[in-house]
N, C-alpha and C positions, 0 to 999 in steps of 0.2 A: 297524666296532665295534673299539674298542682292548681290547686283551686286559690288557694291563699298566698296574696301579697305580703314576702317577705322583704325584710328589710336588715340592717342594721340602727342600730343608736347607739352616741356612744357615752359611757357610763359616767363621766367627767362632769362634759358640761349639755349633756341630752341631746345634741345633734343629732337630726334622725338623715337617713340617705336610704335608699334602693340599690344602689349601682353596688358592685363588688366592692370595697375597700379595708386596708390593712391598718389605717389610721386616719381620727376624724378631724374634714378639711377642714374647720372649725377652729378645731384648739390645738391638734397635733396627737393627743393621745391616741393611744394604741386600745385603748380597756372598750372595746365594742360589744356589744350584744345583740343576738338577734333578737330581731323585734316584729311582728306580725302585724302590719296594718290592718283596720277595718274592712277596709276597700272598697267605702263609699266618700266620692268627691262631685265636684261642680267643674262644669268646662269652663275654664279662665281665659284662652282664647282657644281657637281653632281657624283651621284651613281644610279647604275641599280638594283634595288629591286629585287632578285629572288626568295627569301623564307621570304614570311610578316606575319605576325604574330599578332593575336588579330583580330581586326576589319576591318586590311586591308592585311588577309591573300588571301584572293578572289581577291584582285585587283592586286596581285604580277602577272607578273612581270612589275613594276611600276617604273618612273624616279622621285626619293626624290633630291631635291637640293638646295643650297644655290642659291640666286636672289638677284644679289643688283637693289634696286629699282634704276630710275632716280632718285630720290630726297639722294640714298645715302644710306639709311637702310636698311642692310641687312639681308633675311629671309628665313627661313627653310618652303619648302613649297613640293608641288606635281606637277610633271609638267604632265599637258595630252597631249593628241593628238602632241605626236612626236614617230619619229621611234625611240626606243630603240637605236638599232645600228648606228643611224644617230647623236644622241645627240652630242653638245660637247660644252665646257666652249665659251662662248660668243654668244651664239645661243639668240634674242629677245625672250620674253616672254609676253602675256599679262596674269593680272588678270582674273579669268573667277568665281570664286566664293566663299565662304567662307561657309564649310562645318562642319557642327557640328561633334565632336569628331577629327575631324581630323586638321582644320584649312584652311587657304588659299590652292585654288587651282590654278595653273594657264595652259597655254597652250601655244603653240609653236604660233608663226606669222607663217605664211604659205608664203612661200618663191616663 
């Protein structure tokens, strides 16, 4: 299990990204580097998952949310270990893991 949120950026004009890519959507360059986020962010919005479907019908009901990292880029991820009902836009998040089929996972700072 990788602990650390990779990325790329790209060496041009700094565009940073997560997702796989061979050139940055940015400016077009090819000159990428990996780059390791922090993988601490704020929940920028979110939604309460009550019926999932596919591979993460068993994990419903689940918090899916946008997270803009410290560093700015923001991502579509799974938050754990928070109360549903308690969630809400600006809550800390760390990184906790990067799971196959699914992507970044992360989880609440415990308050």
């Amino acid at each position: 299990m990788n602990n650390k949120l990779i990325g790329k950026k790209c060496s041009k004009c700094g565009f940073q990204m997560l997702n796989p890519s061979f050139s940055c959507p940015s400016c077009g360059s090819s000159d990428l580097v990996e780059y390791s986020f922090g993988g601490k962010g704020q929940i920028y919005t979110y939604t309460v998952v009550m019926i999932g479907f596919g591979h993460l019908a068993s994990r419903a009901p689940y918090v899916l949310a946008i997270v803009e990292l410290e560093e700015g880029l923001k991502i579509l991820t799974i938050i754990e270990d928070i109360d549903k009902d308690k969630v809400s836009i600006g809550n800390i998040v760390t990184f906790k893991k990067m799971e196959e089929g699914t992507g970044p996972i992360f989880s609440a700072e415990k308050t």
